[in-house]
C-alpha positions as CSV (number, residue, x, y, z in Angstrom):
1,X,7.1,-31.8,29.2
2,X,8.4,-33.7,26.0
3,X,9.3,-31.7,22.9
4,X,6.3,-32.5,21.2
5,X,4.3,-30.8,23.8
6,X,6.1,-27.7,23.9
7,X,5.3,-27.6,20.1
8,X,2.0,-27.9,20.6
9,X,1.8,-25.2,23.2
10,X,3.5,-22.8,21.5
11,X,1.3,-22.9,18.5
12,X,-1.8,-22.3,20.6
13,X,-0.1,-18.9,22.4
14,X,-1.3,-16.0,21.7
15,X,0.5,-13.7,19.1
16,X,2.8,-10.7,21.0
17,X,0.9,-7.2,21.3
18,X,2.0,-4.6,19.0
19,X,2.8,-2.0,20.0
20,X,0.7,1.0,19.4
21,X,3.0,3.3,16.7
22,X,2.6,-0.1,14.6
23,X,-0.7,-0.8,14.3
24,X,-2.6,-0.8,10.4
25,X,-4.5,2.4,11.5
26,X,-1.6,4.5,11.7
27,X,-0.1,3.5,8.6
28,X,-0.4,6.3,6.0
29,X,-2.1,5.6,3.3
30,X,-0.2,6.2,-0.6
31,X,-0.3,9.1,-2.0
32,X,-3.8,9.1,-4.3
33,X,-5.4,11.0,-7.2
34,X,-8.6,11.0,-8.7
35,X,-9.2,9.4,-12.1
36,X,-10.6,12.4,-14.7
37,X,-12.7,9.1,-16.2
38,X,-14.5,7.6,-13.7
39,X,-13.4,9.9,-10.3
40,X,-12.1,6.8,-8.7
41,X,-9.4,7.3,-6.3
42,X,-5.9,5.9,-7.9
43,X,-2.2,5.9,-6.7
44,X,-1.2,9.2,-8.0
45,X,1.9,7.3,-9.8
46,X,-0.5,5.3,-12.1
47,X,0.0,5.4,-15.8
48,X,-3.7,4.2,-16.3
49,X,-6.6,3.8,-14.1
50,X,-7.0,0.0,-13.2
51,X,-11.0,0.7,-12.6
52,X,-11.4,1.7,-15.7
53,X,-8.2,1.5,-17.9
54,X,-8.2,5.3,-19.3
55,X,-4.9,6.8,-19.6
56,X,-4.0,9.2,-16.6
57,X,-2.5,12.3,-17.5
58,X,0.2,13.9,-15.0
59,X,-0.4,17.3,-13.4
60,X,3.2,18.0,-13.6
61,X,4.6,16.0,-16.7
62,X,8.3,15.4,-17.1
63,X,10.0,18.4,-18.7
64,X,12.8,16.9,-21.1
65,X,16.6,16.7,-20.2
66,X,18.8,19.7,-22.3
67,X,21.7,18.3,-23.3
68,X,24.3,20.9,-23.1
């Protein structure tokens, strides 16, 4: 077999199974809130909602740093 025919044979093999603790269903999904605005489910990190661009407000803001 000539180099140019291993080529093409390889391209035409079927990809490797994954193995089951990898497949897309068993990812997690982010971490998710819902939008006050429109009750759209956003990342819970969002600053706005990108479905309909109202600010989000966090349910545990950031308390300021004392400086001693």
């Amino acid at each position: 077999m000539s180099l140019d025919q291993m080529m093409m044979a390889s391209q035409f093999r079927p990809p490797p199974a994954v193995p089951a603790h990898l497949k897309s269903t068993d990812h997690q999904s982010p971490p998710m809130k819902t939008c006050q605005s429109c009750f759209q489910q956003i990342h819970r990190n969002a600053p706005i909602c990108p479905m309909c661009k109202s600010k989000s407000r966090s349910k545990n803001p950031k308390k300021p740093k004392k400086k001693d």
